[in-house]
N, C-alpha and C positions, 0 to 999 in steps of 0.2 A: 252309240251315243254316250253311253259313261266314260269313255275316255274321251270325247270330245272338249272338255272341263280340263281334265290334267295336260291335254295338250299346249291348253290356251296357255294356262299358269306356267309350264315349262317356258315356251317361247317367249312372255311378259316379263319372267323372271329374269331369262337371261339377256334380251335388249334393256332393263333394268339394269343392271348391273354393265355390261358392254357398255351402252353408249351413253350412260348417265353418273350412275357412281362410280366409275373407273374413271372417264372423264373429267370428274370432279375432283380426283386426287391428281391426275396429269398434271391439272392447270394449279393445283396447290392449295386448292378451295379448302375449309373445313365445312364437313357435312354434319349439322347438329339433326339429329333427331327427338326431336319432343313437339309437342302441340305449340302452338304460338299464339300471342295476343297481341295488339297495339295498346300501348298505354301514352299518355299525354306528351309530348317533346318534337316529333313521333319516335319513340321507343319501342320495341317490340321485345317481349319477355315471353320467354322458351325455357320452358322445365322451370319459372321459378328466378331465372338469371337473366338479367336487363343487357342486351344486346343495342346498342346503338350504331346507326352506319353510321362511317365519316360524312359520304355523298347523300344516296338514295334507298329506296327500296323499292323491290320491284314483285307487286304480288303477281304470283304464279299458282295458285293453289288448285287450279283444275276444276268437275265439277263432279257431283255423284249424283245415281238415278232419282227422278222425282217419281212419290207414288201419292196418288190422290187419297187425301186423310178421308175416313169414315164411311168408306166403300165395301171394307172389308179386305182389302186391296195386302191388306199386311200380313194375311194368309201365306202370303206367296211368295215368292223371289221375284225380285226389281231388275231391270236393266241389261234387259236382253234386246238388241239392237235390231234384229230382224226371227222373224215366224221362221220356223225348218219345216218343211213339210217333204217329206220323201218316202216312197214307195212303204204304204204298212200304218201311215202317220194322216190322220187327217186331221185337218185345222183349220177352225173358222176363225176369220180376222173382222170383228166390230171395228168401223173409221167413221168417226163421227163424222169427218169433211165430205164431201163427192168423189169417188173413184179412189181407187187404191193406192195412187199416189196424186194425190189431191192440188201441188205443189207442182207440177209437171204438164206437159203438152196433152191436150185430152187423148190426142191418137197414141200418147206412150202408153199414157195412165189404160187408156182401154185392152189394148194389147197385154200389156204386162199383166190385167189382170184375168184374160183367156190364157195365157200362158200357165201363169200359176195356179188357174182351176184345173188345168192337167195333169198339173202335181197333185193333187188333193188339199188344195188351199180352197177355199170360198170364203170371199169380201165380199162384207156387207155392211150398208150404212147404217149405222149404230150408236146410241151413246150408253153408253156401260154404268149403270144405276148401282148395281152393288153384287157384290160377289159372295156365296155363304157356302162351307163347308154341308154336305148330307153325305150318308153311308160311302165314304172312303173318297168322293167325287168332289169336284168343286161346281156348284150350280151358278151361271153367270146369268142376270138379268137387264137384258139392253131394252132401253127405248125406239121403236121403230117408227115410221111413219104410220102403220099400221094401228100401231098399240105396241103392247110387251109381250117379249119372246126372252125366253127363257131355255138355255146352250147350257148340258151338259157336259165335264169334261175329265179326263184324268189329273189333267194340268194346265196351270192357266200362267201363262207369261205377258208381263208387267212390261210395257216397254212405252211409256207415256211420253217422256221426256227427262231432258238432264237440268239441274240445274246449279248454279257456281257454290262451290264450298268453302264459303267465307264466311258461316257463320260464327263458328269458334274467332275466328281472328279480328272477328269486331271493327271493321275500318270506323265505322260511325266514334267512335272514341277520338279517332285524331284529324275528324270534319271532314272525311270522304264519303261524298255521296255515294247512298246502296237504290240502284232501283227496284223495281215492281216485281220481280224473278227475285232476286236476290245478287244481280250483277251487281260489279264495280263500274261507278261513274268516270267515263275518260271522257276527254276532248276529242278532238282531229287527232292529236299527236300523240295519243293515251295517257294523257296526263292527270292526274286527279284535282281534285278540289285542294287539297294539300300538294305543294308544289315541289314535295319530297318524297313523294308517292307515287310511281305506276302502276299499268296493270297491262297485262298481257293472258292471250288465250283464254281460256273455258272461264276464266273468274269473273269478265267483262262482258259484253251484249255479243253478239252472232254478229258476222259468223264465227265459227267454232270449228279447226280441224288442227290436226298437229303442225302442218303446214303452214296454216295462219298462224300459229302461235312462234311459229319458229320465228317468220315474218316480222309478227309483230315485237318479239324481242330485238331484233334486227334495231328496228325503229327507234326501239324505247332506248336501246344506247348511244344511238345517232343523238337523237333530242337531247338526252340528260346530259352529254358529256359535252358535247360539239355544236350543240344549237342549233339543229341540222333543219328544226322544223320539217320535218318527213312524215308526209302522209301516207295510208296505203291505199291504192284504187282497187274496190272490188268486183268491180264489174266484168273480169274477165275470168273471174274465178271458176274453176271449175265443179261441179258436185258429182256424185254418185253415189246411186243406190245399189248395194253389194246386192242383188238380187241376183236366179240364175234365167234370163241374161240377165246384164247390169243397165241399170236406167241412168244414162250419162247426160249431163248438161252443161252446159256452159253460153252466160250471157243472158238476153231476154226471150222471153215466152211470146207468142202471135200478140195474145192480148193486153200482155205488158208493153209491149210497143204501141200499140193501138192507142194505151190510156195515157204515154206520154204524146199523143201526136205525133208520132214517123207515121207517114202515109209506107209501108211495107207491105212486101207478099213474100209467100213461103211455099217449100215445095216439101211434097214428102213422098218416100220413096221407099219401097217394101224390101225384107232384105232378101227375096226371090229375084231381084236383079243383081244381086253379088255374090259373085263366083267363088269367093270362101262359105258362103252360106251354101248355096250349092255343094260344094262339097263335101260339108261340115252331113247334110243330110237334112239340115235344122233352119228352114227359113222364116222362122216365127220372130219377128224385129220391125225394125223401119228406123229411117232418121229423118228429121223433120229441119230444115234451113231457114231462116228468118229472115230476109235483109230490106233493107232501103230504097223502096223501088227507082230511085231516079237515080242513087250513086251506084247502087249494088254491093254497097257496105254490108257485111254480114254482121247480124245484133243479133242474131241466137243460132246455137245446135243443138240439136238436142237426139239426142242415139239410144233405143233398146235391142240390144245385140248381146253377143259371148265378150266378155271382155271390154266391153265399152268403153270402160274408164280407163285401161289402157291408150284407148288412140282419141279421145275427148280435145281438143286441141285450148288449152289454156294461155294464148299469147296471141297478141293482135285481134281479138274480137272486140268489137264496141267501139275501143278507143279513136283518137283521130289519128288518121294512118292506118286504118285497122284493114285486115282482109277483106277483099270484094268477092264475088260472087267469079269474076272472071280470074281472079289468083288462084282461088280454089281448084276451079276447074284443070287449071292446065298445071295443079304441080304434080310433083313424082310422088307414088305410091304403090309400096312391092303389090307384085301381085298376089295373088291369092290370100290378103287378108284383109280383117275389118275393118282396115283404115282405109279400103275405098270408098265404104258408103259414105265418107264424107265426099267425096271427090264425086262421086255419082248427084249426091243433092246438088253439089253447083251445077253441075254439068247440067242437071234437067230443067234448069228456068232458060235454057235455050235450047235444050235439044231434049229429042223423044228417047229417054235412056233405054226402051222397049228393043229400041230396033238398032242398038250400040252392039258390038261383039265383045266380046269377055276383058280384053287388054285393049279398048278403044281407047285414045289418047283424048 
């Protein structure tokens, strides 16, 4: 576990440096390092020294862990992105919402959390009232349905939520809307309230990934330079929860469809009918398929498997033209891995995948 930390820092350090600061001396950029503010024009002053663009700016600022003020929460360290729990370690997980991943298909959410009671995880619905140090321990006291209970522990990780780090840079100086988080206000196009100002990735509303941000810089050069008016469609985007397995999605949830009106049905399909799982040893999974009952348009996948987010399929869901039910079915997929269970979900809103042979077409 303690080198777990020096690993991370090594490998951040050096894709830091690789694909960012090196990058930015290729293209000729100068790279100022100091704090930065907005001041009136819009002006932006770093270190003290008034910096104006000719064109635009484009904030990028990212965002850092949020910790709940007066909880006692500041005991600890912030912004640890998922619980470890492995052989030696056991860890209880207070989630205010329903089911462990609350955000997700109920059959993932339930699985994934017998899964990781086999690690020595235990989720429990909880809201976390306040945290206090006693003899060497940190004492957590959650709200239950019950009443209060009260979790002993060596160490308690902080992983609440992120939020955008634009406070230092002050947009409200040069009349950019900040919402309710502390995001930057965009348009469709990411455009601000000041019409020399964008914003791009973690500094704006959700979604938030590095992908989206690459995206949405995409965008924001399209628009400011070219008039591109370019929007980004999110609906086929894919997500993942690095868990072991990984809880993959992409598109709409059973009940998300329901509340817009798709009359839809869904199949789901355990991963004891896939012959990588099988041989893996480990058929603790399932994927669940969403679609359209009368076209056979697929509007959600959603996979907890080894790897998940590897084979998540992020193109043609939702939209028009998007995959059907009968595409899925008949495309190619190597055998023996966990990119069939996609291929299996279609396959079983017409056929009994029970009584298919291992490499059924």
């Amino acid at each position: 576990m303690p080198s777990l930390p020096e690993g991370e820092d090594e490998v951040v350090s050096d894709l830091r440096r690789e694909r960012y600061e090196d990058l930015a001396r290729d293209y000729g950029w100068d790279l100022v390092r100091d704090e930065a503010v907005f001041s009136e024009g819009p002006v932006l002053t770093v270190g003290g020294r008034p910096l104006e663009a000719a064109h635009y700016y484009l904030v990028a600022t990212g965002s850092r862990p949020w910790v709940p003020r007066g909880r006692g929460c500041q005991l600890h360290r912030a912004g640890v992105r998922a619980a470890l729990a492995r052989p030696g370690i056991n860890v209880v997980l207070p989630e205010a919402l329903e089911g462990i991943a609350p955000f997700e298909e109920p059959e993932i959410s339930e699985a994934l959390a017998s899964v990781l009671e086999d690690g020595r995880l235990k989720a429990t619905r909880a809201n976390v009232m306040r945290v206090q140090a006693s003899d060497g321990l940190r004492l957590v006291t959650a709200r239950l349905a019950a009443g209060e209970l009260e979790f002993a522990a060596e160490h308690v990780l902080v992983a609440t939520a992120r939020r955008p780090a634009i406070d230092r840079l002050d947009p409200g100086r040069v009349g950019v809307e900040v919402g309710l988080r502390g995001e930057v206000a965009v348009d469709e196009h990411l455009r601000t309230a000041d019409p020399r100002v964008w914003a791009a990735g973690e500094s704006r509303a959700r979604p938030s990934s590095p992908n989206v941000a690459g995206a949405q810089g995409d965008v924001v050069v399209a628009n400011a330079f070219d008039d591109a008016e370019r929007t980004i469609d999110y609906r086929a985007l894919p997500r993942v929860t690095f868990t072991c397995p990984n809880a993959a999605s992409v598109g709409l949830t059973d009940a998300q469809a329901r509340e817009q009106g798709i009359d839809c049905e869904c199949r789901v399909v355990s991963l004891e009918y896939v012959p990588r799982a099988i041989v893996n040893r480990d058929t603790r999974g399932l994927v669940k398929m969403v679609a359209e009952r009368t076209s056979g348009r697929i509007l959600g996948i959603h996979i907890l498997a080894p790897n998940a987010g590897e084979v998540i399929p992020g193109r043609r869901v939702r939209g028009a033209g998007g995959m059907t039910v009968e595409d899925v079915a008949g495309m190619w997929c190597p055998y023996l891995t966990i990119s069939e269970t996609v291929k299996l979900a279609a396959q079983s809103f017409t056929t009994n995948v029970r009584k298919l042979s291992c490499c059924a077409a």
